[in-house]
C-alpha positions as CSV (number, residue, x, y, z in Angstrom):
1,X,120.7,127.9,109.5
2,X,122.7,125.7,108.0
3,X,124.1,123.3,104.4
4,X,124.5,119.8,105.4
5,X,124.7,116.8,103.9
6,X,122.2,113.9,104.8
7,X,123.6,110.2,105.2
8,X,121.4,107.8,105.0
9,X,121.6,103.7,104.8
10,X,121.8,100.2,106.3
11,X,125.1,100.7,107.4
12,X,125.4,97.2,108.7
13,X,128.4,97.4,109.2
14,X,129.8,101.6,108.5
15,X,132.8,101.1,106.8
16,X,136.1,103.2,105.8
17,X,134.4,103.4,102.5
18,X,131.6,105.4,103.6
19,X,133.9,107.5,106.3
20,X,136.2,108.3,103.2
21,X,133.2,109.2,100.5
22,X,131.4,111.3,103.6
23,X,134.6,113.1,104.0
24,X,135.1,113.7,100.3
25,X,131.7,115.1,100.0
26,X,131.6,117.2,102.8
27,X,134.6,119.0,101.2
28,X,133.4,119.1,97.6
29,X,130.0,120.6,98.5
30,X,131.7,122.9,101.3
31,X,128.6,121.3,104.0
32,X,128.9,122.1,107.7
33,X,128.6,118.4,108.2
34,X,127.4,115.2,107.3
35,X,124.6,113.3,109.0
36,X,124.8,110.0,109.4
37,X,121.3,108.1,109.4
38,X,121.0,104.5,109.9
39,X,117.2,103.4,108.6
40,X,115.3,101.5,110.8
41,X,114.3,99.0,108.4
42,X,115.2,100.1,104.3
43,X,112.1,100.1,102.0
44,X,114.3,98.7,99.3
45,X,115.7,96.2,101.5
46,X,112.9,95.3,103.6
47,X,113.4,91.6,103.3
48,X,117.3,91.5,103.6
49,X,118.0,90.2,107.6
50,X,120.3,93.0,109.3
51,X,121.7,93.0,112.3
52,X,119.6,95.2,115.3
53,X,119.2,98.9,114.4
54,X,120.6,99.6,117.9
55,X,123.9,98.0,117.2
56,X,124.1,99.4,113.7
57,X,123.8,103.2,115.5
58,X,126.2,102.1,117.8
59,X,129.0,101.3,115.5
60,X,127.9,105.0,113.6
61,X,128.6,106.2,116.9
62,X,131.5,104.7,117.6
63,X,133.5,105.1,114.1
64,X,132.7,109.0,114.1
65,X,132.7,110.2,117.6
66,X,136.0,111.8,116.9
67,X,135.2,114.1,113.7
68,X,133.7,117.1,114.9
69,X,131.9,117.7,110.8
70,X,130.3,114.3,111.4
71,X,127.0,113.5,113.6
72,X,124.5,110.8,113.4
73,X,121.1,111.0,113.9
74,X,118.6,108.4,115.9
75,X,115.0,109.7,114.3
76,X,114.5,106.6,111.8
77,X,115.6,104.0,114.5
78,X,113.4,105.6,116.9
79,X,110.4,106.3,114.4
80,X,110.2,102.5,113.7
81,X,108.8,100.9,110.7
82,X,109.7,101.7,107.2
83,X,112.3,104.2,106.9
84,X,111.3,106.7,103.7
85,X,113.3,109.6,103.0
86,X,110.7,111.8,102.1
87,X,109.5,111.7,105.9
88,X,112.9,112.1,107.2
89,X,113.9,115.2,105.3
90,X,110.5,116.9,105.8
91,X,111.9,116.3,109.3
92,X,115.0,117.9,108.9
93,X,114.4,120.9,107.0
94,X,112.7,122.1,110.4
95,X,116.3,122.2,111.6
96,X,118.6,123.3,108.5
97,X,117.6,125.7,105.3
98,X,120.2,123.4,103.2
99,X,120.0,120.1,102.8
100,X,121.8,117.8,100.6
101,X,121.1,114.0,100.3
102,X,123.6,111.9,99.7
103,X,122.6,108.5,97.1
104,X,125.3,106.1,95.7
105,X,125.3,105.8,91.8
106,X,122.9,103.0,91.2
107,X,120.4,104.6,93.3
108,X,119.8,107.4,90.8
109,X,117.9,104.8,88.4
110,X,115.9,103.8,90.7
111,X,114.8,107.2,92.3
112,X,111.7,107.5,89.9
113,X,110.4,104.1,92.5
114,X,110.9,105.8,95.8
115,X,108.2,107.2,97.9
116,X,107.3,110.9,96.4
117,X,110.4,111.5,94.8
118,X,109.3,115.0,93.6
119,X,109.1,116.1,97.1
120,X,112.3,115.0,98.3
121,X,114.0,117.2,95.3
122,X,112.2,120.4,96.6
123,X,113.7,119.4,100.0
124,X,116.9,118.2,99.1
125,X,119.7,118.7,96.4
126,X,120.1,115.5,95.4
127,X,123.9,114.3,95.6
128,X,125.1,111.4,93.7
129,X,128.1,109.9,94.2
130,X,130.0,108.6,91.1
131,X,133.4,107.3,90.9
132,X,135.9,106.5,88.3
133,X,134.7,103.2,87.6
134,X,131.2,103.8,87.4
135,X,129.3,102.1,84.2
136,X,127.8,104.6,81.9
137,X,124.1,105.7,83.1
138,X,121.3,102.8,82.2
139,X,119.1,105.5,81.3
140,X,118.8,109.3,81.9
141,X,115.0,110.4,83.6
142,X,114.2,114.3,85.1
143,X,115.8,112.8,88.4
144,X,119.0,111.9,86.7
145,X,119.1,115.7,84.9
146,X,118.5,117.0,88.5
147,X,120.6,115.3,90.5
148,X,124.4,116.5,91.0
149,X,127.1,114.2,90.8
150,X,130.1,113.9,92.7
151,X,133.4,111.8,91.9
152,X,134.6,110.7,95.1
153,X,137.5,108.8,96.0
154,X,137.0,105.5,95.1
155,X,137.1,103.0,98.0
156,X,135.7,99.7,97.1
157,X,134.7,98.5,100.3
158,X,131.5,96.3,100.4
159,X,129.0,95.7,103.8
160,X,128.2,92.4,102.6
161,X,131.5,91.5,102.0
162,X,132.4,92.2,105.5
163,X,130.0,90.5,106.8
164,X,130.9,87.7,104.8
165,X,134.4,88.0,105.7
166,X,133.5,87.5,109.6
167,X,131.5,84.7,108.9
168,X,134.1,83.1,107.2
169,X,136.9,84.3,110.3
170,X,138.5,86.2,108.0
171,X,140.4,89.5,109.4
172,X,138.3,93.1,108.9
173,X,141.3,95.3,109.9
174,X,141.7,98.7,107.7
175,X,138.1,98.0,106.2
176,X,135.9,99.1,109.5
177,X,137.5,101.5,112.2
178,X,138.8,99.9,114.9
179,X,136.0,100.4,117.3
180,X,133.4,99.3,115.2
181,X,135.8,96.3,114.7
182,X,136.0,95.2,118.5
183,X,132.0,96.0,119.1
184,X,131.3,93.9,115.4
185,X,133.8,90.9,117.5
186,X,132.3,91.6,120.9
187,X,128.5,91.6,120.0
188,X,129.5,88.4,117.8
189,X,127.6,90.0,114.7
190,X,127.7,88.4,111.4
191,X,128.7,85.2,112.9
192,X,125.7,83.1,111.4
């Protein structure tokens, strides 16, 4: 049995940003590894348009195939539906006695709106990550006092502005890994 950290998201496209915090956290909490999990479809952004889950696993698979304390995990892509992390942790705690979930700042205040939030906190240490330039807390809730926060190195790195960036054919290089790069140019993703 095992402390790992859970890494959940979009990921449309993974980006050095979330290589560099998942490395950073994976250190600070001293975790076996980090799992990457790319939702299925996000219940808070169920109306955004992403690209397939498949290719969004794939480029997982390809940016961390090389770190050994880095895995990804299939189970909301092949679950289908609406991807809540209550159900996937319940899921994982069969396999590890640790688990730590990994939530970027702004999610914190909006934890008290996820699907049984209580539960995921007596299945999960919840792990926030918090950098330099993050804005003072909007508001402090039993979630917030709960939660443990993490300054990680700050890489401002944005999905959306990726994506944007392809649109526009504007280069990617040394924001995506270089396989996830070639796939993201190959598949044509982003493009309309």
């Amino acid at each position: 049995m095992s402390k790992v950290g859970i890494f959940g998201g979009t990921f449309d496209p993974i980006h050095m940003g979330h290589l560099i915090t998942a490395q950073s956290v994976k250190e600070l909490r001293n975790l076996e590894k980090i799992i990457f999990i790319p939702a299925f479809i996000s219940p808070h952004k169920s109306d955004a348009k992403t690209s397939s889950p498949e290719d969004r696993l794939n480029m997982i698979k390809l940016a961390i195939e090389a770190i050994p304390f880095f895995e990804y995990s299939d189970m909301e892509v092949k679950k289908g539906g609406i991807s809540y992390s209550v159900d996937t942790l319940i899921e994982l705690k069969k396999q590890y006695s640790e688990l730590e979930f990994i939530i970027g700042y702004d999610n914190i205040f909006t934890f008290h709106t996820w699907k049984k939030p209580d539960e995921i906190l007596k299945l999960a240490k919840i792990i926030v990550l918090k950098r330099r330039s993050s804005h003072p807390p909007e508001f402090e809730d039993k979630y917030y006092h709960q939660a443990i926060f993490v300054e990680t190195r700050g890489i401002e790195i944005s999905a959306t502005d990726i994506r944007e960036r392809v649109k526009n054919g504007l280069p990617i290089n040394f924001l995506v890994p270089p396989d996830v790069m070639e796939y993201i140019y190959k598949q044509k993703l982003y493009i309309d």
